[in-house]
C-alpha atoms as one frame of an Amber mdcrd trajectory, in Angstrom:
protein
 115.215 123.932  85.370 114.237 120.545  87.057 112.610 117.802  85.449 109.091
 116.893  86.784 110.879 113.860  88.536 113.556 115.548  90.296 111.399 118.095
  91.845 109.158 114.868  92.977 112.352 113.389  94.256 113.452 116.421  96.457
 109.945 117.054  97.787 109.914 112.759  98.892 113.253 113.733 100.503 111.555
 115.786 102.964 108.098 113.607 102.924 109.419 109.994 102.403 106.392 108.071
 103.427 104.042 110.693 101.397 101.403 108.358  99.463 101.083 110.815  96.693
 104.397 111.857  96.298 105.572 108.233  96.145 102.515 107.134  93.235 103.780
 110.521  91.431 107.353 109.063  91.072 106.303 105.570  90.321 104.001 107.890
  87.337 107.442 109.676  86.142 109.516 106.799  86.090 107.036 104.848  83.588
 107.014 107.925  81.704 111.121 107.572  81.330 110.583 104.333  80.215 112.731
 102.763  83.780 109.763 100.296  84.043 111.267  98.410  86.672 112.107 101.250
  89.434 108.431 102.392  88.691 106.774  98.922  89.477 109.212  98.263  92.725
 107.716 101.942  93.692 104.335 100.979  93.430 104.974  97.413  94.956 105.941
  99.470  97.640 102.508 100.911  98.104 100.316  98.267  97.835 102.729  96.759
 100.581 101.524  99.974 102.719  99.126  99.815 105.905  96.427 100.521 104.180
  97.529  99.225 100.691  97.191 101.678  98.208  94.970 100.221  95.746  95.765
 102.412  92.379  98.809 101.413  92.852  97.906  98.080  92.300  95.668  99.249
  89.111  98.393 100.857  87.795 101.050  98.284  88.321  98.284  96.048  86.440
  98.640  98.332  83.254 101.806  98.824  83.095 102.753  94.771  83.653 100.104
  94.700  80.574 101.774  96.860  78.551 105.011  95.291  78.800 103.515  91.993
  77.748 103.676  90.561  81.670 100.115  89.653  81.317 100.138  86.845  83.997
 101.706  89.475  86.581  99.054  91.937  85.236  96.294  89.827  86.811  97.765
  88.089  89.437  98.018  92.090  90.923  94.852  93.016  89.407  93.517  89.790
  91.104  95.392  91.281  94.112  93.894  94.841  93.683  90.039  93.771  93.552
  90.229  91.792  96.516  91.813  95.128  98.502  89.878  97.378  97.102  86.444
  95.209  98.517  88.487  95.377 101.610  88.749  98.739 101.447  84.738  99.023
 100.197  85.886 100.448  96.921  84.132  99.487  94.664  84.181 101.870  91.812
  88.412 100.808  91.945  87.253  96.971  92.337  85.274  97.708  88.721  87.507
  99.544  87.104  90.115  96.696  87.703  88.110  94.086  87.299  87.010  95.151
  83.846  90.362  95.781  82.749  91.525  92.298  84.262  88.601  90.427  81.844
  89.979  92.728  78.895  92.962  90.685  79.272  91.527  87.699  78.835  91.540
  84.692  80.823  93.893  81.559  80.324  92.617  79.244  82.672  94.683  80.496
  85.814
């Protein structure tokens, strides 16, 4: 039986530029613990035309969670200002408030 990534893998074989498909890996590989292939997948995205902004949410968390707190809101930083581009705003919140949970150190 296939893992939950693999099948992901073969489906973005067929659909390499698929959005979801491509967030769905990024998911899987924080699950396995291979932190950095995750974040250079969802780099990827918010690199996209349109930038995919939970990707830059995301990204935020994960940098958190692996004590990168200055990455975590320099994309988070990154991720409200695209997702007012993008006239988001229930994204822009949600980031924002998670960006002031991580305090702020004068940056």
């Amino acid at each position: 039986m296939s893992s939950r990534r693999e099948k992901i893998e073969a489906m973005l074989a067929d659909e390499p530029d698929d959005t979801f498909l491509r967030y769905s890996l990024a998911m899987e590989l924080d699950k396995e613990g291979e932190h950095d292939r995750s974040l250079e997948e969802l780099t990827g995205l918010t690199k996209d035309t349109p930038p995919y902004v939970p990707a830059f949410f995301m990204s935020g968390q994960q940098l958190a969670r692996l004590d990168r707190v200055n990455e975590a809101r320099a994309i988070l930083r990154d991720g409200i200002e695209e997702a007012r581009q993008q006239n988001d705003a229930h994204a822009a919140g949600e980031m924002s408030e998670f960006l002031a949970s991580l305090g702020d150190l004068g940056e």
